[in-house]
DODRENDO-776819 format. One record per residue (C-alpha): residue number from 1; residue in three letters; x, y, z. Coordinates in nm, 3 decimals, m for minus. Example, Ala and Ser with C-alpha at 12.3 -4.5 7.8 and 13.67 -1.06 7.14 Angstrom:
+-----+-----+---------+---------+---------+
|   k |   r |      px |      py |      pz |
+-----+-----+---------+---------+---------+
|   1 | Ala |   1.230 |  m0.450 |   0.780 |
|   2 | Ser |   1.367 |  m0.106 |   0.714 |
+-----+-----+---------+---------+---------+
This chain:
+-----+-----+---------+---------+---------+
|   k |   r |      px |      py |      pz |
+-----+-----+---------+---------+---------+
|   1 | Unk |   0.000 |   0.000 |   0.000 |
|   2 | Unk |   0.158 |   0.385 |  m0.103 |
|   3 | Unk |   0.066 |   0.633 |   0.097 |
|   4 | Unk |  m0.072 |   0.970 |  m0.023 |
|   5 | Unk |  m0.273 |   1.056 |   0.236 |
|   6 | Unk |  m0.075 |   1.307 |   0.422 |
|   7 | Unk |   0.263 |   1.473 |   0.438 |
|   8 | Unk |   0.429 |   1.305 |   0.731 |
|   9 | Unk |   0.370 |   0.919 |   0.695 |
|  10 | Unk |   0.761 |   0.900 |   0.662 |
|  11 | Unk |   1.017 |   0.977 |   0.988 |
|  12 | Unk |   1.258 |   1.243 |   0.903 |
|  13 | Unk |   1.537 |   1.319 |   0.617 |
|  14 | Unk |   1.862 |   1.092 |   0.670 |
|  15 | Unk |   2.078 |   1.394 |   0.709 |
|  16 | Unk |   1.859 |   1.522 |   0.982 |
|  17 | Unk |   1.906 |   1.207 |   1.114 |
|  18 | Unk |   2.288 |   1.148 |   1.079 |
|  19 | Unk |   2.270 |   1.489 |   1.262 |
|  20 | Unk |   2.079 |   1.397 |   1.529 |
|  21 | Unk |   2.329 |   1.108 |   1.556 |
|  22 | Unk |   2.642 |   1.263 |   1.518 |
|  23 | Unk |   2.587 |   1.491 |   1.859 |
|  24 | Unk |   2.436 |   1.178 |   2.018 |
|  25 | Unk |   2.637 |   1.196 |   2.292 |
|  26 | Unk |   2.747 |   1.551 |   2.336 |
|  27 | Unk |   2.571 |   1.733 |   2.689 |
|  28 | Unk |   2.406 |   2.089 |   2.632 |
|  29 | Unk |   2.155 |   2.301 |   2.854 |
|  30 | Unk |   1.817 |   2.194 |   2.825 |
|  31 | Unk |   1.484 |   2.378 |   2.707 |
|  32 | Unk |   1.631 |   2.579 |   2.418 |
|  33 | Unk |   1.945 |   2.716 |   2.558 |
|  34 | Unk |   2.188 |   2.547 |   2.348 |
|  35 | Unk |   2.424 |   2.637 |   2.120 |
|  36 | Unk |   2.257 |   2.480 |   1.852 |
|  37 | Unk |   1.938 |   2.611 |   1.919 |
|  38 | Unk |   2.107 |   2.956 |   1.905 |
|  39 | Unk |   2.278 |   2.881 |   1.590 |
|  40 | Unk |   1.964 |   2.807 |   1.445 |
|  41 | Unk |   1.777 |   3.090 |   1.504 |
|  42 | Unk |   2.050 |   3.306 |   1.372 |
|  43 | Unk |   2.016 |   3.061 |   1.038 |
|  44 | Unk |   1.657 |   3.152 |   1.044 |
|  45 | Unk |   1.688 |   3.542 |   1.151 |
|  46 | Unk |   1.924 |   3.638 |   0.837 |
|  47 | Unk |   1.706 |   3.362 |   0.603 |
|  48 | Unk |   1.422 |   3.637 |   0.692 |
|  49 | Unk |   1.627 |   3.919 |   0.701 |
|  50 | Unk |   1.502 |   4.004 |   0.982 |
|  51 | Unk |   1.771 |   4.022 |   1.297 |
|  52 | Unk |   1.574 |   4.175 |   1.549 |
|  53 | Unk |   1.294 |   3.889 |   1.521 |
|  54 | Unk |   1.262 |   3.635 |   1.829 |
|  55 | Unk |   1.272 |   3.298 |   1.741 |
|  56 | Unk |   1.118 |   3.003 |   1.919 |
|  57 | Unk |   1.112 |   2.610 |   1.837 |
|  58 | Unk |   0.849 |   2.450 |   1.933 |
|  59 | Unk |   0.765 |   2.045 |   1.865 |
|  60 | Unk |   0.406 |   2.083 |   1.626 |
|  61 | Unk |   0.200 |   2.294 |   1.445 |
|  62 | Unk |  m0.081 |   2.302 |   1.727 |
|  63 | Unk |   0.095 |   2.300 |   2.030 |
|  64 | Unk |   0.230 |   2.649 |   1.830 |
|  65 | Unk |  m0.109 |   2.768 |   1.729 |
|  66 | Unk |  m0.270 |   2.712 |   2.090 |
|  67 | Unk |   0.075 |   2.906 |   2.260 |
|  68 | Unk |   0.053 |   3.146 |   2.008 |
|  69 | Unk |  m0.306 |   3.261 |   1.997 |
|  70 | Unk |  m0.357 |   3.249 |   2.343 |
|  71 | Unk |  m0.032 |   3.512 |   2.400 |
|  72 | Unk |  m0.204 |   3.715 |   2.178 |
|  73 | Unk |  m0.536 |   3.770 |   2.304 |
|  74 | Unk |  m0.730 |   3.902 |   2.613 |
|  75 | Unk |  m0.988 |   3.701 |   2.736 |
|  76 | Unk |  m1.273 |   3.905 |   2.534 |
|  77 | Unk |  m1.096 |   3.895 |   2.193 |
|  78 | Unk |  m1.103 |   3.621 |   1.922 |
|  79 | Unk |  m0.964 |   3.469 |   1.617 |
|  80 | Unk |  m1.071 |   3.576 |   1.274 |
|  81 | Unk |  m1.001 |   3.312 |   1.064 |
|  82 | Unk |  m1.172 |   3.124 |   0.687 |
|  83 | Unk |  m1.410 |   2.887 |   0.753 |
|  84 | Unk |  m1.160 |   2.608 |   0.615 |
|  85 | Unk |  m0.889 |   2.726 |   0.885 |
|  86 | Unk |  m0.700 |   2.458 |   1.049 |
|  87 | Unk |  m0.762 |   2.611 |   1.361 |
|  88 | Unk |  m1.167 |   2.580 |   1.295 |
|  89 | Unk |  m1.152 |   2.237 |   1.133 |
|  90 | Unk |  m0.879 |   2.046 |   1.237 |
|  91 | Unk |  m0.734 |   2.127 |   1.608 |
|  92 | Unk |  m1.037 |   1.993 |   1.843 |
|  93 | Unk |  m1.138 |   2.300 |   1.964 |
|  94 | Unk |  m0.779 |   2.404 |   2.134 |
|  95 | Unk |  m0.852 |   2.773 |   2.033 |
|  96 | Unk |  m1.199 |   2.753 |   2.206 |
|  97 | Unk |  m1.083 |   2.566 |   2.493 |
|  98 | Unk |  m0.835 |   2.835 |   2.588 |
|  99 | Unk |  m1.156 |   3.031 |   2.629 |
| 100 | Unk |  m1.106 |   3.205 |   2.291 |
| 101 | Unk |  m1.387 |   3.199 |   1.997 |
| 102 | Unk |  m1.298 |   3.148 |   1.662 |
| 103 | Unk |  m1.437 |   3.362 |   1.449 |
| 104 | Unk |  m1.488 |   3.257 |   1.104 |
| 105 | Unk |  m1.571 |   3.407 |   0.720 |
| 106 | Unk |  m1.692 |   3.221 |   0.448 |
| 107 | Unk |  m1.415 |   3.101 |   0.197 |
| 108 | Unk |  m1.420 |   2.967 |  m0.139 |
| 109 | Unk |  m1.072 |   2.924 |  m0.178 |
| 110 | Unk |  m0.915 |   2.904 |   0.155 |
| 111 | Unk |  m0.808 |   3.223 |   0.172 |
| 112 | Unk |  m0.968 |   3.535 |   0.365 |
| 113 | Unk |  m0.932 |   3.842 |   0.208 |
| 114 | Unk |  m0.842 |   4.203 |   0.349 |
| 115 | Unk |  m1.226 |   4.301 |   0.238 |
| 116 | Unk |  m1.340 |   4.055 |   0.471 |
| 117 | Unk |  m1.107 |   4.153 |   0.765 |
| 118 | Unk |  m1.240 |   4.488 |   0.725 |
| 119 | Unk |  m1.636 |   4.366 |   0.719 |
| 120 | Unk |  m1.580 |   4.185 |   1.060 |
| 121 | Unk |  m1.388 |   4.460 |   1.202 |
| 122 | Unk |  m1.660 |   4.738 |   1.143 |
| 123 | Unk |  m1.946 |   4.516 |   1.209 |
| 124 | Unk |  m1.810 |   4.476 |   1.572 |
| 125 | Unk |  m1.717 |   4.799 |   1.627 |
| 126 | Unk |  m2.012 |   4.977 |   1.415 |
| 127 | Unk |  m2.248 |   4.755 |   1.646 |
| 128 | Unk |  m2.374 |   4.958 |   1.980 |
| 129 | Unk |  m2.385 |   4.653 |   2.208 |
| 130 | Unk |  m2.048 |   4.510 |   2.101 |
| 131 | Unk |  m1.927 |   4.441 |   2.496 |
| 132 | Unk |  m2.148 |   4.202 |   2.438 |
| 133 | Unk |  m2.001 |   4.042 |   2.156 |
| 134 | Unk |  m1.661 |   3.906 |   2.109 |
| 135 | Unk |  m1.430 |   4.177 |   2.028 |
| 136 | Unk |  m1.199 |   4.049 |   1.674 |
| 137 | Unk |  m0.800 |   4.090 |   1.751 |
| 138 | Unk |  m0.645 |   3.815 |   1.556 |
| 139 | Unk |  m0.641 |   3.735 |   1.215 |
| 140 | Unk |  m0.526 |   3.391 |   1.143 |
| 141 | Unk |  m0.399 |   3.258 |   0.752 |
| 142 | Unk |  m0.188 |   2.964 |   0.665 |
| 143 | Unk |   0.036 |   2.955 |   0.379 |
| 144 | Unk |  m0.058 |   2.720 |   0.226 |
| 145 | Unk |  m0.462 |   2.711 |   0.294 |
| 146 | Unk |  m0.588 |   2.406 |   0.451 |
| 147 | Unk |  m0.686 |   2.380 |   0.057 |
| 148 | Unk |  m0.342 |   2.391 |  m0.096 |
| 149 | Unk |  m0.408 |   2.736 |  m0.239 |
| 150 | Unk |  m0.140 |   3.014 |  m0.171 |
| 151 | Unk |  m0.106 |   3.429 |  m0.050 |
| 152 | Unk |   0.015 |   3.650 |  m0.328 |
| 153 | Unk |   0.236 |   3.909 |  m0.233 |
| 154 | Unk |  m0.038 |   4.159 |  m0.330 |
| 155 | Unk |  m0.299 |   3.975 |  m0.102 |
| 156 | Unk |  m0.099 |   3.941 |   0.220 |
| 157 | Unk |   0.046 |   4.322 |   0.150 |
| 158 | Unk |  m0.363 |   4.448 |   0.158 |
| 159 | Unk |  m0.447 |   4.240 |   0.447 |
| 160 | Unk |  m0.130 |   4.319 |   0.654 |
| 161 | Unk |  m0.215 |   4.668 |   0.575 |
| 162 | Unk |  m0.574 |   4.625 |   0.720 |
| 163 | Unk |  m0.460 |   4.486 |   1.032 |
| 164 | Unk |  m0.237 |   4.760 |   1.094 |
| 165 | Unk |  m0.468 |   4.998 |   1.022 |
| 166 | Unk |  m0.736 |   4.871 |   1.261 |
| 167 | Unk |  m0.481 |   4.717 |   1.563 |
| 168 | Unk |  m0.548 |   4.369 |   1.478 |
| 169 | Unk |  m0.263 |   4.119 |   1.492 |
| 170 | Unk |  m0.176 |   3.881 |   1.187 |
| 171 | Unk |  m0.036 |   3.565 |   1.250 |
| 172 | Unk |   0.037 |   3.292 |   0.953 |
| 173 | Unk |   0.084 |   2.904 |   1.049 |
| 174 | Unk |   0.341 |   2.809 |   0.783 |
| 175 | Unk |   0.295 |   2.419 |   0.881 |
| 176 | Unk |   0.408 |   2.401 |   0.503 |
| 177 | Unk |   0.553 |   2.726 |   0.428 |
| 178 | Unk |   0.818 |   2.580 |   0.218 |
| 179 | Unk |   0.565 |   2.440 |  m0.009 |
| 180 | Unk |   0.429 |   2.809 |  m0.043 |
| 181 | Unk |   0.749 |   2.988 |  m0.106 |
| 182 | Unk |   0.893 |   2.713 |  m0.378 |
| 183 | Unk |   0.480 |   2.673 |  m0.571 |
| 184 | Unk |   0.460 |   2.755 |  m0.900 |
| 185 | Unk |   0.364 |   3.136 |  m0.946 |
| 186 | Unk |   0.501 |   3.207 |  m0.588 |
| 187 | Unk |   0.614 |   3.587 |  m0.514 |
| 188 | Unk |   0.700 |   3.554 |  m0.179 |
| 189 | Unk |   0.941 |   3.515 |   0.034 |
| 190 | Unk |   1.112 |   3.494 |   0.420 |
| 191 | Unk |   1.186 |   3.842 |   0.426 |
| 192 | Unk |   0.823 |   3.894 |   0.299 |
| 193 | Unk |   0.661 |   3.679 |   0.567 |
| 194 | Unk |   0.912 |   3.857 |   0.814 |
| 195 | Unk |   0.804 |   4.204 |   0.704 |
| 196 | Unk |   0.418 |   4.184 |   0.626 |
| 197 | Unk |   0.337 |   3.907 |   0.956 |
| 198 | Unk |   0.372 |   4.035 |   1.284 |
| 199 | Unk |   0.409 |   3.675 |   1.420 |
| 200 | Unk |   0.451 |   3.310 |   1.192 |
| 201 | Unk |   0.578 |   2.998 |   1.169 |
| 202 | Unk |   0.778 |   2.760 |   0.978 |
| 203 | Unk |   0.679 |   2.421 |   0.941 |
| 204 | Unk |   0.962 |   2.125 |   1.025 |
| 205 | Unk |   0.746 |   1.865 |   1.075 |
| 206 | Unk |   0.581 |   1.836 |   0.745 |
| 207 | Unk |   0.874 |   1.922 |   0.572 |
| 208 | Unk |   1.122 |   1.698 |   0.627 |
| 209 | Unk |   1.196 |   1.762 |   0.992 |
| 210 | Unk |   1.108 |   1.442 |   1.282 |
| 211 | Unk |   0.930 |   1.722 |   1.429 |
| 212 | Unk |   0.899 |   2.086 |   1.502 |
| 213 | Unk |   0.821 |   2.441 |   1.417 |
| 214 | Unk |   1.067 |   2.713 |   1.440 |
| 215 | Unk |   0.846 |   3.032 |   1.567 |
| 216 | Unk |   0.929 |   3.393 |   1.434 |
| 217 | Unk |   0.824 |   3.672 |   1.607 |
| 218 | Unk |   0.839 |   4.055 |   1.425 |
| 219 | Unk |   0.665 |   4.254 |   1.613 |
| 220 | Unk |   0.815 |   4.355 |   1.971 |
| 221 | Unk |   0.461 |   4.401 |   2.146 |
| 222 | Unk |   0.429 |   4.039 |   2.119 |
| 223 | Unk |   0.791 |   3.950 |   2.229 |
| 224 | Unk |   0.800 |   3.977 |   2.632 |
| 225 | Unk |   0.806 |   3.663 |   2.817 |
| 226 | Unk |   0.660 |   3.441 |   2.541 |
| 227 | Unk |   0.850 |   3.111 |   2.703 |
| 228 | Unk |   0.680 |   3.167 |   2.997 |
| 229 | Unk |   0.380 |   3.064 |   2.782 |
| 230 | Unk |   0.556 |   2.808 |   2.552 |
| 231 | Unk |   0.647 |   2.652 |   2.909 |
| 232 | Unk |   0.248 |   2.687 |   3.034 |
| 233 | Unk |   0.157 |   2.526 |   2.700 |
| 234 | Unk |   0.332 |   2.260 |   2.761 |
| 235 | Unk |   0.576 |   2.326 |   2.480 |
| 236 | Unk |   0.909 |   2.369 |   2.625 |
| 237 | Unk |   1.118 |   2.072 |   2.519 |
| 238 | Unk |   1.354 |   1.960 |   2.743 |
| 239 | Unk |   1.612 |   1.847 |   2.458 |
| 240 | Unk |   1.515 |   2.142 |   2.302 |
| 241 | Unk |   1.860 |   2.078 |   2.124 |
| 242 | Unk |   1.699 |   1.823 |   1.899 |
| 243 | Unk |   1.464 |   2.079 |   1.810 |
| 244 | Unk |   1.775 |   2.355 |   1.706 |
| 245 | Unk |   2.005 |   2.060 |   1.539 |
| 246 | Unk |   1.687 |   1.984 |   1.283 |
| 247 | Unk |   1.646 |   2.333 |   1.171 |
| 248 | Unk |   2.065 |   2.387 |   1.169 |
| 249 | Unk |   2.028 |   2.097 |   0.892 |
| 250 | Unk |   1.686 |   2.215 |   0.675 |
| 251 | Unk |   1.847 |   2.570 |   0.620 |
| 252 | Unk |   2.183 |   2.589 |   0.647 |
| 253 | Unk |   2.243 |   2.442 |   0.286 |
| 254 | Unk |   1.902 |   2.514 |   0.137 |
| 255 | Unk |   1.783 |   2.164 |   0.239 |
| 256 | Unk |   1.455 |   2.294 |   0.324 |
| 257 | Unk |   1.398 |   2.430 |  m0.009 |
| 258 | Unk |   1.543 |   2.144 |  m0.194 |
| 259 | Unk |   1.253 |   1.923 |  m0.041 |
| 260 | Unk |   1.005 |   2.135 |  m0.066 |
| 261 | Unk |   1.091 |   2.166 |  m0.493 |
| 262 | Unk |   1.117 |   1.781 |  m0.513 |
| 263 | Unk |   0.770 |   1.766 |  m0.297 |
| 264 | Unk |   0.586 |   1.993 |  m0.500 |
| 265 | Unk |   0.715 |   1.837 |  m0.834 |
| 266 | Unk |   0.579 |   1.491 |  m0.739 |
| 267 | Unk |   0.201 |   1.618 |  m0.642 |
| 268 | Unk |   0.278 |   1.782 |  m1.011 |
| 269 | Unk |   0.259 |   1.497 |  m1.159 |
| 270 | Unk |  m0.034 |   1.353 |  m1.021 |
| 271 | Unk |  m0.225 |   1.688 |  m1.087 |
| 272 | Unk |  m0.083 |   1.615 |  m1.474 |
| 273 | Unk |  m0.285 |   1.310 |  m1.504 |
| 274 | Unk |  m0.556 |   1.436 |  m1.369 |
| 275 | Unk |  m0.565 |   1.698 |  m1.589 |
| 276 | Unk |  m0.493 |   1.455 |  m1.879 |
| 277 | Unk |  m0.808 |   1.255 |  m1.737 |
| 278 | Unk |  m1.046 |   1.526 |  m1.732 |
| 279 | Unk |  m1.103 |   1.556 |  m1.410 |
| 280 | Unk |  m1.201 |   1.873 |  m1.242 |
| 281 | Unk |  m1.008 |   2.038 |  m0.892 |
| 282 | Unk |  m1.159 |   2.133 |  m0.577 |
| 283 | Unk |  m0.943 |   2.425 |  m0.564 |
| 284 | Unk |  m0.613 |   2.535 |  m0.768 |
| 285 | Unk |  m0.348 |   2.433 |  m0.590 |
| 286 | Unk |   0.004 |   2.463 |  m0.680 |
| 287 | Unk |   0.139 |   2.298 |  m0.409 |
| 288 | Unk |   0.210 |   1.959 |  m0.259 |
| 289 | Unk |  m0.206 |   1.892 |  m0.193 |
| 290 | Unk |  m0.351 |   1.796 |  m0.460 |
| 291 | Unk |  m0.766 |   1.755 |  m0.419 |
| 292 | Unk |  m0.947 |   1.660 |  m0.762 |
| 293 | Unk |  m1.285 |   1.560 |  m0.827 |
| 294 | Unk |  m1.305 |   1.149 |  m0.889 |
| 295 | Unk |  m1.580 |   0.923 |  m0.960 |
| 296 | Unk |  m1.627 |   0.713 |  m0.667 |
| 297 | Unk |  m1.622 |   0.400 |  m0.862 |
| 298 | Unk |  m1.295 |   0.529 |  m0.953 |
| 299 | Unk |  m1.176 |   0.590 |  m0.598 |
| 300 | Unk |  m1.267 |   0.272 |  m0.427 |
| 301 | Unk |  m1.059 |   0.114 |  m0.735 |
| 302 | Unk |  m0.757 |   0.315 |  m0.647 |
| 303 | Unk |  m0.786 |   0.218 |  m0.256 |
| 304 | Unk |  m0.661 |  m0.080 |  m0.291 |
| 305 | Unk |  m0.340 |   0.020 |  m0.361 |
| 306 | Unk |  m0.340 |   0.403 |  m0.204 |
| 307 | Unk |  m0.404 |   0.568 |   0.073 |
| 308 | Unk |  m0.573 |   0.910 |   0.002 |
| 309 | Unk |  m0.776 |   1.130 |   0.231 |
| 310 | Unk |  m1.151 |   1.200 |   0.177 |
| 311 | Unk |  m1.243 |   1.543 |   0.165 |
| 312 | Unk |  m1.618 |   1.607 |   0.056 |
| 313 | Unk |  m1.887 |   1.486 |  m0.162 |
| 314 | Unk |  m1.959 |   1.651 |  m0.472 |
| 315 | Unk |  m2.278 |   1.488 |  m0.595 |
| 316 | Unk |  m2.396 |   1.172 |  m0.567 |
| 317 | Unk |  m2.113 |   1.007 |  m0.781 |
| 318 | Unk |  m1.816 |   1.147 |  m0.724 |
| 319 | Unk |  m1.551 |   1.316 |  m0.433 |
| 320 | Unk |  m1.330 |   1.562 |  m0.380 |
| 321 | Unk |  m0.980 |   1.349 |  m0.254 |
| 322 | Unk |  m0.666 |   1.482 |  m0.143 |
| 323 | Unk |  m0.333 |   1.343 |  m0.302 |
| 324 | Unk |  m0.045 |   1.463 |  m0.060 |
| 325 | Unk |   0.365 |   1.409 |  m0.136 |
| 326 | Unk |   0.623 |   1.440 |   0.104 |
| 327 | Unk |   1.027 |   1.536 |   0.087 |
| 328 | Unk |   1.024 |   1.080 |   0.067 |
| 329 | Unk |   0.759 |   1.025 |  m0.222 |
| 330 | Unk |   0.974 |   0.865 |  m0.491 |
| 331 | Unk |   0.883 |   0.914 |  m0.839 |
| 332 | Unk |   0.866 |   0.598 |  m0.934 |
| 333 | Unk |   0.519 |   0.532 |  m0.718 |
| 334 | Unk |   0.388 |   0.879 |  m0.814 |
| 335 | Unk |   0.454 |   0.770 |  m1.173 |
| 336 | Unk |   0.242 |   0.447 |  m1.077 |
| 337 | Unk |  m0.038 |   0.647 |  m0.913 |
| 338 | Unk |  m0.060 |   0.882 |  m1.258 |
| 339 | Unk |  m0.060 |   0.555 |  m1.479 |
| 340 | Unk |  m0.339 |   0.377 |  m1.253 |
| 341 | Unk |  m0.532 |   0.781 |  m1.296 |
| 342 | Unk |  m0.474 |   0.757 |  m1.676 |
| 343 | Unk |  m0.631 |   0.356 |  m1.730 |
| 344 | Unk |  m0.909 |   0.433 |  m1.479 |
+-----+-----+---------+---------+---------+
């Protein structure tokens, strides 16, 4: 059976691993004080050109969100987010359980515009009784959408802009940034993320890394104390080391990006033979996920030899599925999945 159901089936890349093994036995600090952990987030700061950014490393994508969103807020404000946001669909409630609402937008695409951020912002404070309402101070995007679509430069410059301009805070889970940056079509970039974001994230775990998400922090309001609350979170790795030594290997040599290419090539071809089949998308994604529209008779023929996620019904006959590589997907089985697409 070849998995395509997700981007993480596989453990980590072998040279994170022959890093990992190579400092074995060496003693450091513990919790994030390391050398290596230090040496990463320099690695990180100058990737972003950013050098007075904080950056954290924490071990998933979340265990980041929850620390994150709950710094952020008071306990009257919420989360603006699309209706497809990871945090509103796929997180069990962590948001709400910290005692903050997510507040969502309807989305097509994935992807919530500055229009919209500007709609929920003066329908709160245009209404009379707001107190009584929960008061929008977040706005939450991921890069890529829970749909595999991705943030032009022009989008995330407008809704940056409206956050500013209003005092609302934007914060992007990059769980696959690297996907983003390296799509087809993609103009932008670290420094971008760095400059328009006042607080993101970039994905380890479902790019190649065993685990964990390296945390970068722009803007200074949000800086103070913010491992007291990785610690309350429950996020403060004791070995935090492994966390620094992974992230020392995906971007000191352009590792990151090189999977991230390969990954994004291999979902291209299964998007190919879609394409070559006929079949419609769910959304257009340039990026690793891949969601097209199958006959179900088609579907349950291809599960028995792949693993694919469902996504939604679209009529009574067909689905929308999600096709996802990874930095280990070898062509060779993509090239099997596109053949067994084509004969179908």
């Amino acid at each position: 059976m070849l998995r395509f159901n997700c981007d993480y089936s596989e453990g980590a890349h072998p040279r994170i691993l022959n890093k990992l093994i190579e400092t074995n036995l060496e003693q450091t600090v513990g919790y994030g004080d390391d050398d290596y952990c230090r040496q990463a987030a320099e690695l990180i700061k100058a990737r972003c050109r950013a050098p007075e950014a904080d950056v954290h490393f924490l071990v998933g994508g979340t265990q980041t969100n929850l620390a994150v969103i709950s710094a952020c807020l008071r306990p009257h404000q919420g989360a603006v987010t699309a209706d497809t946001g990871h945090i509103n669909t796929h997180e069990t409630g962590a948001i709400e359980a910290t005692g903050h609402k997510v507040l969502t937008v309807a989305s097509a695409d994935g992807k919530i515009t500055a229009a919209q951020v500007q709609e929920v912002y003066d329908a709160h404070y245009g209404d009379d009784s707001r107190e009584h309402t929960v008061q929008p101070k977040l706005v939450y995007i991921s890069n890529p959408t829970e749909v595999g679509t991705i943030y032009t430069r022009e989008e995330l410059t407008e809704l940056s802009r409206i956050c500013r301009k209003n005092g609302l805070i934007l914060y992007m889970d990059g769980a696959r940034l690297g996907y983003a940056i390296c799509a087809e079509g993609s103009d932008l970039d670290l420094p971008a993320f760095a400059e328009l974001c006042d607080v993101f994230y970039i994905g380890g775990t479902k790019t190649g890394a065993l685990f964990g998400e390296a945390l970068v922090i722009t803007d200074n309001a949000l800086k103070q104390d913010f491992r007291y609350i990785i610690k309350q979170k429950g996020g403060l790795l004791a070995k935090g080391r492994l966390l620094g030594l992974q992230f020392i290997t995906l971007f000191e040599d352009d590792l990151y990006f090189d999977i991230a290419r390969h990954t994004n090539e291999m979902a291209g071809i299964i998007k190919e033979a879609c394409i070559k089949k006929g079949y419609r998308f769910l959304t257009e994604s340039v990026t690793n996920q891949q969601f097209p529209i199958m006959p179900d008779r088609v579907l349950n023929k291809l599960k028995e030899k792949y693993e694919y996620s469902f996504w939604q019904k679209i009529g009574h006959a067909h689905s929308a599925v999600r096709f996802c590589t990874s930095w280990a997907t070898e062509q060779k089985d993509v090239e099997q999945l596109a053949e067994d697409i084509l004969n179908s």
